[in-house]
N, CA, C and O atoms as a Tripos MOL2 file, in Angstrom:
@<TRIPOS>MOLECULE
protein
  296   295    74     0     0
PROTEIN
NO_CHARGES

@<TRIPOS>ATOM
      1 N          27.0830  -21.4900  -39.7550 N.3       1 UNK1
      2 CA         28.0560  -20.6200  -39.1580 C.3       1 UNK1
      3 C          28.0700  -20.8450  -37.6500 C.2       1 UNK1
      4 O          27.0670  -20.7930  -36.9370 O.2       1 UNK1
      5 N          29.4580  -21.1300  -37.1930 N.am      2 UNK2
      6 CA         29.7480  -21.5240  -35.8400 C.3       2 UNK2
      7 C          29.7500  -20.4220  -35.0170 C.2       2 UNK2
      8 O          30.6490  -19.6120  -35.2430 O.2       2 UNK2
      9 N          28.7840  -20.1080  -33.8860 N.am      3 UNK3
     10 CA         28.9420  -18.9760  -32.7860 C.3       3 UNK3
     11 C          29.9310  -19.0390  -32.3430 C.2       3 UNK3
     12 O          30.5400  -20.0710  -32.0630 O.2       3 UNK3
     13 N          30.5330  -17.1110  -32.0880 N.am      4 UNK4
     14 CA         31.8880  -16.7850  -31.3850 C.3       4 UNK4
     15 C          31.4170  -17.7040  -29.8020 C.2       4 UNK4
     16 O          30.3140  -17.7580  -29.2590 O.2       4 UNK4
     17 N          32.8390  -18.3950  -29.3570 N.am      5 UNK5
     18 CA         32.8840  -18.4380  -28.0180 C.3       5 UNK5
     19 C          32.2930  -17.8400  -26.6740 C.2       5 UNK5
     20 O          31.7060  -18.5130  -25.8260 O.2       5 UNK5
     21 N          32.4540  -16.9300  -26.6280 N.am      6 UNK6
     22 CA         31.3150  -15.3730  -25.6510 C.3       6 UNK6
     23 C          30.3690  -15.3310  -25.6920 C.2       6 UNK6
     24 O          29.6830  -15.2460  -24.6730 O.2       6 UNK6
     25 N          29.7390  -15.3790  -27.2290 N.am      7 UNK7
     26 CA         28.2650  -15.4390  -27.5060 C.3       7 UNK7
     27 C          27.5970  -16.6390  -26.7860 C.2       7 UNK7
     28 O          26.5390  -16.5450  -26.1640 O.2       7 UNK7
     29 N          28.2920  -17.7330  -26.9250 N.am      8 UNK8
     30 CA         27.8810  -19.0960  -26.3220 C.3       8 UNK8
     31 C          27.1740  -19.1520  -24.9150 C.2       8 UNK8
     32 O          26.0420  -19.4530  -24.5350 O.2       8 UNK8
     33 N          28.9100  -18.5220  -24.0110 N.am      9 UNK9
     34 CA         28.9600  -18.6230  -22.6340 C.3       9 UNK9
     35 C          27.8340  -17.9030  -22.3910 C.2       9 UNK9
     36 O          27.0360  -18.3230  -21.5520 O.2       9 UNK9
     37 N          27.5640  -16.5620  -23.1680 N.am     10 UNK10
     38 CA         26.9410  -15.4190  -22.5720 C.3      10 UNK10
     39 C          25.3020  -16.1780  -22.3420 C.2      10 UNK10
     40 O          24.7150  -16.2480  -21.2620 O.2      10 UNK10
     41 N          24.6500  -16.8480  -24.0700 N.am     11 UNK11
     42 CA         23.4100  -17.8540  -23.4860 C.3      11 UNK11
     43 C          23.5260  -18.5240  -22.5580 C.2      11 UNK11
     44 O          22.7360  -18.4010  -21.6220 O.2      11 UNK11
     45 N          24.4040  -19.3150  -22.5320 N.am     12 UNK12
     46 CA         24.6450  -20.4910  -21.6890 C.3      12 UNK12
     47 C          24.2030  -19.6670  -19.9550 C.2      12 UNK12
     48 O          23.5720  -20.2520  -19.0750 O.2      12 UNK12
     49 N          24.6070  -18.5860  -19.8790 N.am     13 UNK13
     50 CA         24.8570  -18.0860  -18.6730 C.3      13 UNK13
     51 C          23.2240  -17.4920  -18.5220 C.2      13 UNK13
     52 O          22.5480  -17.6630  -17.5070 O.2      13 UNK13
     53 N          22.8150  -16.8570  -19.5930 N.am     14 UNK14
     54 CA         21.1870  -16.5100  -19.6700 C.3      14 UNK14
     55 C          20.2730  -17.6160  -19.3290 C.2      14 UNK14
     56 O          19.3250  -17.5610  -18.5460 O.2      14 UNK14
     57 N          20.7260  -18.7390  -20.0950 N.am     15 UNK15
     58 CA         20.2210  -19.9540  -19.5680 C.3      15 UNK15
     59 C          19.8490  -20.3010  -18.3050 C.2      15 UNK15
     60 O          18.6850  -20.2250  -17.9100 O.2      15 UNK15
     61 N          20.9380  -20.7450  -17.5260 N.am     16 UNK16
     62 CA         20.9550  -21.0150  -16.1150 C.3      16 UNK16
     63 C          20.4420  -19.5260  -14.9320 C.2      16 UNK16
     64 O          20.0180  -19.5510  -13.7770 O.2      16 UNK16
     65 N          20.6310  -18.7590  -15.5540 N.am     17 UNK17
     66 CA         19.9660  -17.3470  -14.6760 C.3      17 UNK17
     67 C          18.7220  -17.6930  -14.6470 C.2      17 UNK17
     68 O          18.2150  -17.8410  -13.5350 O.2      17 UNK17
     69 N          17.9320  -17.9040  -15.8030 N.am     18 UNK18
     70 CA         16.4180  -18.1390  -16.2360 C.3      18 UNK18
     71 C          15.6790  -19.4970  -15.0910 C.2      18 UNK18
     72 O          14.6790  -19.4600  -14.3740 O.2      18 UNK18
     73 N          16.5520  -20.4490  -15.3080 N.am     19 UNK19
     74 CA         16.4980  -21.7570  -14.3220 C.3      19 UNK19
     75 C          16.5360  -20.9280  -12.8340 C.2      19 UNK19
     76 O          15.5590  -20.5720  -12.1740 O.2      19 UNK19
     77 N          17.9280  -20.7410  -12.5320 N.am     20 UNK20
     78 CA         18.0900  -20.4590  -10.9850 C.3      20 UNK20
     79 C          16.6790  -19.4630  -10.7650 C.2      20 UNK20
     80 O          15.6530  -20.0500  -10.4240 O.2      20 UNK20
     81 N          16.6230  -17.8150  -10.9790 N.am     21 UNK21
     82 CA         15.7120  -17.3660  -10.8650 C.3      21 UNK21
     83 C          14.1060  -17.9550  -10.3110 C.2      21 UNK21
     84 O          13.4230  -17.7100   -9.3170 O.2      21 UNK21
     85 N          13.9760  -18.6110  -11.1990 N.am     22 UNK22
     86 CA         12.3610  -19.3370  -11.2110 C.3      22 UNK22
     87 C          12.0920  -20.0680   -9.8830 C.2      22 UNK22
     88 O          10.9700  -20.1470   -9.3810 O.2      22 UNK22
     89 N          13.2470  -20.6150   -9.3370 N.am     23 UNK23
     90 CA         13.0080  -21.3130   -7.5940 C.3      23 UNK23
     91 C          13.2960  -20.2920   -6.9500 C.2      23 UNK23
     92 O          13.2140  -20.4800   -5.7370 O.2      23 UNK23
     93 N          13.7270  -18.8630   -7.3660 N.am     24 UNK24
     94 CA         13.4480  -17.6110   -6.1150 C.3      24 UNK24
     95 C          12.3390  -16.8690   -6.1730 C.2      24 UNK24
     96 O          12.0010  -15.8780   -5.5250 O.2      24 UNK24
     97 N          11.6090  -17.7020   -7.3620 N.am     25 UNK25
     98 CA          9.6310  -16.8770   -7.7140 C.3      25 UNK25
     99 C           8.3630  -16.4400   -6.2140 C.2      25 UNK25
    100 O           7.3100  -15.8040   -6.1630 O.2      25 UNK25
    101 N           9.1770  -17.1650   -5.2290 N.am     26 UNK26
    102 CA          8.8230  -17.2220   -3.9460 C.3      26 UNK26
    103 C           8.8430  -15.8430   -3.2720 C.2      26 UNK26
    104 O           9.8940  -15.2670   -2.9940 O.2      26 UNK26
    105 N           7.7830  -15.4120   -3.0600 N.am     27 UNK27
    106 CA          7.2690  -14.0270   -2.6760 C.3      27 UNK27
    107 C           7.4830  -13.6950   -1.0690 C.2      27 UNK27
    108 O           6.7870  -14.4380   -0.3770 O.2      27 UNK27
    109 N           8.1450  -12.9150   -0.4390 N.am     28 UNK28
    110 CA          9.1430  -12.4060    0.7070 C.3      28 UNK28
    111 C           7.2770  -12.5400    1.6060 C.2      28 UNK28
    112 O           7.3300  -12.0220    2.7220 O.2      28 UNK28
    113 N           6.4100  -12.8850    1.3980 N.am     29 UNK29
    114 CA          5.8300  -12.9970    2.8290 C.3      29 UNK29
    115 C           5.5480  -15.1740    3.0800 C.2      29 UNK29
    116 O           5.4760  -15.7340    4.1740 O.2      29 UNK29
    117 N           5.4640  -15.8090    1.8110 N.am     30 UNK30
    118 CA          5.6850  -17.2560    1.8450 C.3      30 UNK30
    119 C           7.1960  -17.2940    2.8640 C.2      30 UNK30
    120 O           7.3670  -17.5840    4.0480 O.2      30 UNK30
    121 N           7.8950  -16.9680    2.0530 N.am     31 UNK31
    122 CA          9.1160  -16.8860    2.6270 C.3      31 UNK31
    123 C           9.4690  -16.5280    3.9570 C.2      31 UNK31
    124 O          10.5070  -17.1540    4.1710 O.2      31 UNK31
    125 N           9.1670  -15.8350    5.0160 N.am     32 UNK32
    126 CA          8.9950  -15.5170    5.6420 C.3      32 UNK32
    127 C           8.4390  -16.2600    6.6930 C.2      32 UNK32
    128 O           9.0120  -16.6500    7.7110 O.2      32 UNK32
    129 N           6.7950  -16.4870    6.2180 N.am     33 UNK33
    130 CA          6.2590  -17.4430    7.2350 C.3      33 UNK33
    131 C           6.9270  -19.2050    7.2850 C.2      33 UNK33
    132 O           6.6020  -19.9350    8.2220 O.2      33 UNK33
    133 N           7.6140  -19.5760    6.4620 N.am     34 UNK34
    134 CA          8.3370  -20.9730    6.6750 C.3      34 UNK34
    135 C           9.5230  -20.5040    7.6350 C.2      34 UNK34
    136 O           9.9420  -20.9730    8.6930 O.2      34 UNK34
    137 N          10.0060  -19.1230    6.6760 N.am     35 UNK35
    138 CA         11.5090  -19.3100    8.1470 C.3      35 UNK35
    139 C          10.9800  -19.2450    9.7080 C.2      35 UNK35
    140 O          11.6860  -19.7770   10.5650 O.2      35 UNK35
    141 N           9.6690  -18.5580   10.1140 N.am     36 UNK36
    142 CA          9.1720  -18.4240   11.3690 C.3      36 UNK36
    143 C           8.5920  -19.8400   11.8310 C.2      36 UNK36
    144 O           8.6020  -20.2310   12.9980 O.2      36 UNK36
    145 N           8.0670  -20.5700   10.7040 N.am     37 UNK37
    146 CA          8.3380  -21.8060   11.2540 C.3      37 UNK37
    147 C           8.8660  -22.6950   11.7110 C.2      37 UNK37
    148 O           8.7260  -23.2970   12.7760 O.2      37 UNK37
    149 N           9.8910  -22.8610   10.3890 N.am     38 UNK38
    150 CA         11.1100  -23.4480   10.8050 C.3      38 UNK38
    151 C          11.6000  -23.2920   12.3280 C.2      38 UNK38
    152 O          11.8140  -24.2330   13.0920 O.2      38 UNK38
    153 N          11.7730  -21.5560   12.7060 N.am     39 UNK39
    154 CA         12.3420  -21.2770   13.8430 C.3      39 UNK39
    155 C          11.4550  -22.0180   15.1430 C.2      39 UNK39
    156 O          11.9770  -22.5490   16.1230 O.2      39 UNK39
    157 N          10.0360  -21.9080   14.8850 N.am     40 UNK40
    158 CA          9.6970  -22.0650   16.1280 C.3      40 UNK40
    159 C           9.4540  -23.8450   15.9150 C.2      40 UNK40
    160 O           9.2190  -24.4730   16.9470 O.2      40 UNK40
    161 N           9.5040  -24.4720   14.8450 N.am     41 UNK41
    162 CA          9.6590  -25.9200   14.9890 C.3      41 UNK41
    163 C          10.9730  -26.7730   15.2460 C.2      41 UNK41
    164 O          11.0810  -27.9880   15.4110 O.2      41 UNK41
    165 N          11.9770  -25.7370   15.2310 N.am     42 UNK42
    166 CA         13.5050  -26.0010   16.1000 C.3      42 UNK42
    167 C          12.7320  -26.0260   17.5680 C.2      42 UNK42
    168 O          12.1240  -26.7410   18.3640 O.2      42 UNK42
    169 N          13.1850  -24.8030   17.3280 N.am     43 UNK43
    170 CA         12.6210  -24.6510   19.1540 C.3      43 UNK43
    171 C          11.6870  -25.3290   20.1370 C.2      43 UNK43
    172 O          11.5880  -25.1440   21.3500 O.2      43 UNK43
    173 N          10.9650  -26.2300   19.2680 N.am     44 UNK44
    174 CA          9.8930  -27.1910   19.8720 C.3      44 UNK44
    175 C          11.2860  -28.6500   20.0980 C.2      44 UNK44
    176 O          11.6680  -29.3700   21.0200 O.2      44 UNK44
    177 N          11.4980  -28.5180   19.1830 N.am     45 UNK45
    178 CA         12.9210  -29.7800   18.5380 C.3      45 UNK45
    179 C          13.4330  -29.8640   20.0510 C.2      45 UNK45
    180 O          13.1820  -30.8040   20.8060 O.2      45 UNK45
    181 N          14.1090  -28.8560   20.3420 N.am     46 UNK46
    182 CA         15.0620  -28.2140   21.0500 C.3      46 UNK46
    183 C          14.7950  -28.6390   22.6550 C.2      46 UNK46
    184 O          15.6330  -29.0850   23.4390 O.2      46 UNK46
    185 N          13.2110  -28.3350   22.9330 N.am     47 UNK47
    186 CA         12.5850  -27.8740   24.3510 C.3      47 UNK47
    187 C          12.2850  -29.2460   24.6670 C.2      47 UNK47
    188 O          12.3880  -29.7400   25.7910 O.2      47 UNK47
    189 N          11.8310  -29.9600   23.4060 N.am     48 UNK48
    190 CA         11.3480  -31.4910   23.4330 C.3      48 UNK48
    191 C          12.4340  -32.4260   24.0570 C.2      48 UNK48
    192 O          12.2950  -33.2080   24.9970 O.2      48 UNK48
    193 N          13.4930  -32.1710   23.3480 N.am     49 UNK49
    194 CA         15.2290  -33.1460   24.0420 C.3      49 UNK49
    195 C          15.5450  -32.5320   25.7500 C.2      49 UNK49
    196 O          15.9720  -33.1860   26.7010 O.2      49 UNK49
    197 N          15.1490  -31.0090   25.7030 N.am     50 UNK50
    198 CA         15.7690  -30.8430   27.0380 C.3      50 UNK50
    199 C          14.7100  -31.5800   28.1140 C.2      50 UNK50
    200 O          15.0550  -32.1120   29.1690 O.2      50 UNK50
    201 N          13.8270  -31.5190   27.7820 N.am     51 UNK51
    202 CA         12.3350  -32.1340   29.0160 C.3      51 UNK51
    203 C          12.8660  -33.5830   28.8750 C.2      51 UNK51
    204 O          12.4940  -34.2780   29.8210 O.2      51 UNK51
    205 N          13.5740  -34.1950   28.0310 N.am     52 UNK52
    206 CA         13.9840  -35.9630   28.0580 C.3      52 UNK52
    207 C          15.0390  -36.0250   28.7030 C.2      52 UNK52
    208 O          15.2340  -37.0360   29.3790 O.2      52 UNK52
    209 N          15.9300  -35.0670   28.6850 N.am     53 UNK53
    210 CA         17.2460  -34.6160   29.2820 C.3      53 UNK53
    211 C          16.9680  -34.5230   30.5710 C.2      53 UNK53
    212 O          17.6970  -35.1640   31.3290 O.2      53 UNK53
    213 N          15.8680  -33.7210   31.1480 N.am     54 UNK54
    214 CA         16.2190  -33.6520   32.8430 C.3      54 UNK54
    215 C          15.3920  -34.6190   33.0000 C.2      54 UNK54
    216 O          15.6620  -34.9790   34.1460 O.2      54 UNK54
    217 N          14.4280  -35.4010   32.5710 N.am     55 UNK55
    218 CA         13.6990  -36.7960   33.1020 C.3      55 UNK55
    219 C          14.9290  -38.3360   33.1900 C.2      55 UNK55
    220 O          14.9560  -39.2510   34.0130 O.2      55 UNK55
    221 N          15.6450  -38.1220   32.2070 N.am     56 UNK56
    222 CA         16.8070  -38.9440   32.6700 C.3      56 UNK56
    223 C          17.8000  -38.5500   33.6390 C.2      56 UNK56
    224 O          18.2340  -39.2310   34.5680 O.2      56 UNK56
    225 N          18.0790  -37.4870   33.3480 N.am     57 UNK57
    226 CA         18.7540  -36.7930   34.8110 C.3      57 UNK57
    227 C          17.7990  -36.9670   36.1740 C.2      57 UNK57
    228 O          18.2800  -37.5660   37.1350 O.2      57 UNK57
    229 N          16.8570  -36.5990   36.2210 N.am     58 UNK58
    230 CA         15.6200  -37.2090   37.5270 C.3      58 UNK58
    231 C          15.9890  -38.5020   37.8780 C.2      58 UNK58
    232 O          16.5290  -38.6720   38.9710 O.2      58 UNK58
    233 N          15.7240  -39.7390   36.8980 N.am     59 UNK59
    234 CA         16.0450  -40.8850   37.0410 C.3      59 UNK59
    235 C          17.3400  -41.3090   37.7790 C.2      59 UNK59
    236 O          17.3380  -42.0480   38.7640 O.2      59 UNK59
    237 N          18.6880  -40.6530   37.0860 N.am     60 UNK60
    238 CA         19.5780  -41.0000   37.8270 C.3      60 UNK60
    239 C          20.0830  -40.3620   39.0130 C.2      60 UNK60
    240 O          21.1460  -40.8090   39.4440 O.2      60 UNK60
    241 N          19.5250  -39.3830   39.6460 N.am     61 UNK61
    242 CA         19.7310  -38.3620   40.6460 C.3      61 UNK61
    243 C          18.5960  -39.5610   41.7630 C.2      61 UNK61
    244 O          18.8590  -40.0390   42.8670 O.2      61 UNK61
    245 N          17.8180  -39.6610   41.2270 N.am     62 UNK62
    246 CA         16.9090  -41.0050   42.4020 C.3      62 UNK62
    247 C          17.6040  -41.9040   42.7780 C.2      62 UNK62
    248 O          17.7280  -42.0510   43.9940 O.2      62 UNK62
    249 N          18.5230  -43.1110   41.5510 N.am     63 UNK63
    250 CA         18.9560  -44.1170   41.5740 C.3      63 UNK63
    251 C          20.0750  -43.7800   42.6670 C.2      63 UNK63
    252 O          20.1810  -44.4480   43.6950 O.2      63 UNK63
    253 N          20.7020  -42.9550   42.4400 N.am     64 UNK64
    254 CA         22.1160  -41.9800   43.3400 C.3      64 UNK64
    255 C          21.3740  -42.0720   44.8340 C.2      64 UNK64
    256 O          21.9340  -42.6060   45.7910 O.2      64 UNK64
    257 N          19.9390  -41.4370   44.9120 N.am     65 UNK65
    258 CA         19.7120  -41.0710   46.1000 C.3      65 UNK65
    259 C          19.5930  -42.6540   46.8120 C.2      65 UNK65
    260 O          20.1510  -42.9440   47.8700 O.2      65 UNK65
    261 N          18.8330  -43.5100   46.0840 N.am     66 UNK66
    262 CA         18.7930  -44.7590   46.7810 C.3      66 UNK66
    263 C          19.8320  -45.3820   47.5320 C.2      66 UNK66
    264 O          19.9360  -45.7540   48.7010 O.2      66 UNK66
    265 N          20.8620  -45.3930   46.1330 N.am     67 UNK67
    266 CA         22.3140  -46.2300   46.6990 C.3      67 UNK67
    267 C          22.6730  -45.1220   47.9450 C.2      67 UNK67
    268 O          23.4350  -45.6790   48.7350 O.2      67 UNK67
    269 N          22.4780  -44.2500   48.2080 N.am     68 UNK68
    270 CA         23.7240  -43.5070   49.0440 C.3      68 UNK68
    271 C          22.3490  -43.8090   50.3260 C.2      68 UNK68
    272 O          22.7710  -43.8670   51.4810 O.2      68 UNK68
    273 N          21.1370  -43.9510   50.1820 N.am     69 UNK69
    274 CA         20.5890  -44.6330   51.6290 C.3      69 UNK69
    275 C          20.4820  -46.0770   51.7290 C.2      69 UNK69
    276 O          19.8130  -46.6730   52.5720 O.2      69 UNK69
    277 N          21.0520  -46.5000   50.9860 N.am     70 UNK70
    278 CA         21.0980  -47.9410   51.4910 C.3      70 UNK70
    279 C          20.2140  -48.5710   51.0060 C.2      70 UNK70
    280 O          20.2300  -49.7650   51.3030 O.2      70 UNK70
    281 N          19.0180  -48.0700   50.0280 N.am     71 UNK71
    282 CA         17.5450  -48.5120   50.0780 C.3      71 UNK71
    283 C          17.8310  -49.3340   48.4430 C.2      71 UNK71
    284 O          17.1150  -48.9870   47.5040 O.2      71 UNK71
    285 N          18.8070  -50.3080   48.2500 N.am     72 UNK72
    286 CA         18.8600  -50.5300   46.5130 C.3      72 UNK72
    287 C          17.8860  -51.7330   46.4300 C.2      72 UNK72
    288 O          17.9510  -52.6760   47.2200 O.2      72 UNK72
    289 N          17.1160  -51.6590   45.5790 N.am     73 UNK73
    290 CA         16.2170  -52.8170   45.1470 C.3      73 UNK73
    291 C          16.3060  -53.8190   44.3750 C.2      73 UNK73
    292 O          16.8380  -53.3540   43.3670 O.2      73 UNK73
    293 N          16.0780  -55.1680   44.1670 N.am     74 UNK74
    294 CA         16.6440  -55.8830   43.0830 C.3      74 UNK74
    295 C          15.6760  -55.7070   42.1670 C.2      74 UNK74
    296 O          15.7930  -56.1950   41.0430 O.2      74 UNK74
@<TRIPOS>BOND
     1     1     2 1
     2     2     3 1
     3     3     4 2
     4     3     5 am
     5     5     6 1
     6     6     7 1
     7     7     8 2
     8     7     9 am
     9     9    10 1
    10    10    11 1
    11    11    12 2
    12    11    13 am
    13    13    14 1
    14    14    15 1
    15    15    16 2
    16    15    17 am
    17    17    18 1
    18    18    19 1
    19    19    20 2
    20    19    21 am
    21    21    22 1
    22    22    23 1
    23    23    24 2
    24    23    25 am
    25    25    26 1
    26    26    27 1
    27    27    28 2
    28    27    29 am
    29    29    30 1
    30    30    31 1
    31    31    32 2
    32    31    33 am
    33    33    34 1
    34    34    35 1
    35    35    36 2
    36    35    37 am
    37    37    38 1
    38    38    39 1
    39    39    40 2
    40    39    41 am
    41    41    42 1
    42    42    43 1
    43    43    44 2
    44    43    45 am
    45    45    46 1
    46    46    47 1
    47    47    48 2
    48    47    49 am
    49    49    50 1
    50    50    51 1
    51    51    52 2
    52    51    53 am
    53    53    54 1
    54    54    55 1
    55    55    56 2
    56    55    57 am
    57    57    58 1
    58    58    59 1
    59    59    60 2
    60    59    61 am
    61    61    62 1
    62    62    63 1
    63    63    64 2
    64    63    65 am
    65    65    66 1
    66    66    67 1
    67    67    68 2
    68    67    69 am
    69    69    70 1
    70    70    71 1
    71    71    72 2
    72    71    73 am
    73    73    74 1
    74    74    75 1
    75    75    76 2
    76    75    77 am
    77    77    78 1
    78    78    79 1
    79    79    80 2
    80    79    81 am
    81    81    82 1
    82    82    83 1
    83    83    84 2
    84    83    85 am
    85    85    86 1
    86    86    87 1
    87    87    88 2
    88    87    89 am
    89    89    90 1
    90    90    91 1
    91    91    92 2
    92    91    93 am
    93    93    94 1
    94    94    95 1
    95    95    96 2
    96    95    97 am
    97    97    98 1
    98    98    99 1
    99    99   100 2
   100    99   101 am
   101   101   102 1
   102   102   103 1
   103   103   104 2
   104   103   105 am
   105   105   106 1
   106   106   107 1
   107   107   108 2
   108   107   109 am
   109   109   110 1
   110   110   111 1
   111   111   112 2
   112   111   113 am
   113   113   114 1
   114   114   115 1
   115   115   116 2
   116   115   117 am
   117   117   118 1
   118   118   119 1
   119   119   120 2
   120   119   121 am
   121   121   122 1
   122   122   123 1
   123   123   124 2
   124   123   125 am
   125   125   126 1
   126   126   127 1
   127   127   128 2
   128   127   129 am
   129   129   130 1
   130   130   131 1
   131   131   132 2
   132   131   133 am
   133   133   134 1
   134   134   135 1
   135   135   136 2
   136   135   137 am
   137   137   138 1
   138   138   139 1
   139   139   140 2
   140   139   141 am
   141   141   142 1
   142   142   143 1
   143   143   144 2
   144   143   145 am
   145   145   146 1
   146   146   147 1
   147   147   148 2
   148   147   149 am
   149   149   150 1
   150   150   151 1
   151   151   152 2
   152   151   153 am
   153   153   154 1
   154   154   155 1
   155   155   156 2
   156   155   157 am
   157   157   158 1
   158   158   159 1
   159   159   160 2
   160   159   161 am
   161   161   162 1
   162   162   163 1
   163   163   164 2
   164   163   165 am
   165   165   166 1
   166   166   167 1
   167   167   168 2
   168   167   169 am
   169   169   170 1
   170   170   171 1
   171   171   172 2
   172   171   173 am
   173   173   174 1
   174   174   175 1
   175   175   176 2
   176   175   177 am
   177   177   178 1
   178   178   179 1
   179   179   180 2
   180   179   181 am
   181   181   182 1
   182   182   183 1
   183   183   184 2
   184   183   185 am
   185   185   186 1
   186   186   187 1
   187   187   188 2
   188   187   189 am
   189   189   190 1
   190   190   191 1
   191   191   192 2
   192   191   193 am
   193   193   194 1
   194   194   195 1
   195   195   196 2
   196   195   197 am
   197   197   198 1
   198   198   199 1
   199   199   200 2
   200   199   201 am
   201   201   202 1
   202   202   203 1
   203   203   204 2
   204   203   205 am
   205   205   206 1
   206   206   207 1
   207   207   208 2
   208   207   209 am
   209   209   210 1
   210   210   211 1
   211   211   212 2
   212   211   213 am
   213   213   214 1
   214   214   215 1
   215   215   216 2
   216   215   217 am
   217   217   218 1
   218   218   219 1
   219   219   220 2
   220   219   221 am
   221   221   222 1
   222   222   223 1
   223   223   224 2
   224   223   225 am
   225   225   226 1
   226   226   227 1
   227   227   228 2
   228   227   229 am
   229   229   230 1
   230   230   231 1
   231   231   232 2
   232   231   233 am
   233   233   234 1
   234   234   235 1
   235   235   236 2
   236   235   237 am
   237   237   238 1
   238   238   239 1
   239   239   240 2
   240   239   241 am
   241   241   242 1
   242   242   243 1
   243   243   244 2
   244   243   245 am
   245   245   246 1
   246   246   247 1
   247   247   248 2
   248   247   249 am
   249   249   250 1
   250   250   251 1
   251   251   252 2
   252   251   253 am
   253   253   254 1
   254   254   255 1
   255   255   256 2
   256   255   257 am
   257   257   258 1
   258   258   259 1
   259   259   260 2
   260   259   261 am
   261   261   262 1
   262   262   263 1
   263   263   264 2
   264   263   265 am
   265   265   266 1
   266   266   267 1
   267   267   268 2
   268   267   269 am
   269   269   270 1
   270   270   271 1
   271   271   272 2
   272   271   273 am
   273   273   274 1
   274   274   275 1
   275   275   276 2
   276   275   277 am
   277   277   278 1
   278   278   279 1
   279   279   280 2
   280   279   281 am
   281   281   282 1
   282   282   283 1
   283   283   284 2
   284   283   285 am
   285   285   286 1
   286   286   287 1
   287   287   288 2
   288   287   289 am
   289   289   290 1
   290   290   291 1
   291   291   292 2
   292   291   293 am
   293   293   294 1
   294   294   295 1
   295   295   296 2
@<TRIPOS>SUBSTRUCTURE
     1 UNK1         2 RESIDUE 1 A UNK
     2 UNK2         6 RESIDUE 1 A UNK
     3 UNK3        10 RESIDUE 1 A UNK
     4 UNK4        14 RESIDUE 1 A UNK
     5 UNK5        18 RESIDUE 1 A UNK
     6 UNK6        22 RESIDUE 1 A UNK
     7 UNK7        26 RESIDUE 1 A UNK
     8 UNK8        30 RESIDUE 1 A UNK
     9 UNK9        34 RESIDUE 1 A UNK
    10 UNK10       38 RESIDUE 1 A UNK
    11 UNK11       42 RESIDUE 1 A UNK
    12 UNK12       46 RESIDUE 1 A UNK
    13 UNK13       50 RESIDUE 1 A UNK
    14 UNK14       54 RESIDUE 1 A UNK
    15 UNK15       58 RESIDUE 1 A UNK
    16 UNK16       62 RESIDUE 1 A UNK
    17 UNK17       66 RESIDUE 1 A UNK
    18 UNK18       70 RESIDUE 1 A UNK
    19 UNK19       74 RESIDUE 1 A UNK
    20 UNK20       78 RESIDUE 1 A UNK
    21 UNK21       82 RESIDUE 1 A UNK
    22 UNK22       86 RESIDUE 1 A UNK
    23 UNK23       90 RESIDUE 1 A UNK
    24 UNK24       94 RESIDUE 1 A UNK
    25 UNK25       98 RESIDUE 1 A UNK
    26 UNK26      102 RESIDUE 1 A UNK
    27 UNK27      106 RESIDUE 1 A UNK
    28 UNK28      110 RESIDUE 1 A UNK
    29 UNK29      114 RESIDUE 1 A UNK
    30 UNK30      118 RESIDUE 1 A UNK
    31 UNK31      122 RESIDUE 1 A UNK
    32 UNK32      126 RESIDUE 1 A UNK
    33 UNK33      130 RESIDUE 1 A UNK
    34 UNK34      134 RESIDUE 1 A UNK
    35 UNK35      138 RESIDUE 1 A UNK
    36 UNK36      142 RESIDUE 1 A UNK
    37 UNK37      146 RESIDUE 1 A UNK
    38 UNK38      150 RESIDUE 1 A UNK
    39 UNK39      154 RESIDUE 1 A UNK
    40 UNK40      158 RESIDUE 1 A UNK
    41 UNK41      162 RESIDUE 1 A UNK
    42 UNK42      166 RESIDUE 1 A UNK
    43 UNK43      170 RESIDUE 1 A UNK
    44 UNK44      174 RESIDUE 1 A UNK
    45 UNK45      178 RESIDUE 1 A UNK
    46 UNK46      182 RESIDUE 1 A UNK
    47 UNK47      186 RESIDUE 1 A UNK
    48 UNK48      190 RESIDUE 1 A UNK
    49 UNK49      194 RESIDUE 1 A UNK
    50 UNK50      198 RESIDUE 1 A UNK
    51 UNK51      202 RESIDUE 1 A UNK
    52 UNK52      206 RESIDUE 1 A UNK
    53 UNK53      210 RESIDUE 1 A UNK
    54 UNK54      214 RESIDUE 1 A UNK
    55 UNK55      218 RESIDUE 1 A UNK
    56 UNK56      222 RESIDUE 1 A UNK
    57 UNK57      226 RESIDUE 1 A UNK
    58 UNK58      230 RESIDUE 1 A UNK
    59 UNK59      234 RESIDUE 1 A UNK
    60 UNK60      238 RESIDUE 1 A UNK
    61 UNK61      242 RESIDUE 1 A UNK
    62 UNK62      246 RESIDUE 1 A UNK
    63 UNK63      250 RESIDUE 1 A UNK
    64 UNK64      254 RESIDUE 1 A UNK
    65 UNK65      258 RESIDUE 1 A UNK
    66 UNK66      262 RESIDUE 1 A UNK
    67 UNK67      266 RESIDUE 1 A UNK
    68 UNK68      270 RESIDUE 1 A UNK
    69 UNK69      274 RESIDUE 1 A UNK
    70 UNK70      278 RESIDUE 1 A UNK
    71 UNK71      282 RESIDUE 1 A UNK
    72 UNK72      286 RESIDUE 1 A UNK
    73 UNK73      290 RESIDUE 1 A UNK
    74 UNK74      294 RESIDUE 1 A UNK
C-alpha cells in the first residue's frame, strides 16, 4: 500500500529537521566563545593591514620628501 502524498512530505520534512538540528547540538557557551574569537581574530586581521598601510604610506611620504629636496638617489 502506497503512502498518501502528505504523509510522505510530512517524513521527508521530519527527516531533514532531524539532520539540520544535529549541527545546532552546539551549546550557546562553545558558541559564543568562537564568535568572540572570530571577532577579535578579525580585528587582529584588520590592525595587521592598517600597520602595512601606514609603513607604505611612511615609505612614500620619504620618497616625496627626497624628490621635493633635491636629495634623489640612484
Amino acid at each position: 500500500m502506497e503512502l498518501d502524498p502528505t504523509t510522505r512530505l510530512n517524513r521527508w520534512v521530519k527527516s531533514a529537521e532531524a539532520k539540520t538540528v544535529h549541527s545546532g547540538r552546539l551549546a550557546i557557551g562553545p558558541r559564543l566563545i568562537l564568535g568572540f574569537v572570530f571577532i577579535i581574530l578579525s580585528m587582529l586581521a584588520a590592525d595587521a593591514i592598517i600597520l602595512w598601510q601606514f609603513s607604505v604610506v611612511r615609505t612614500q611620504a620619504m620618497r616625496l620628501n627626497e624628490i621635493d629636496h633635491g636629495q634623489v638617489g640612484s
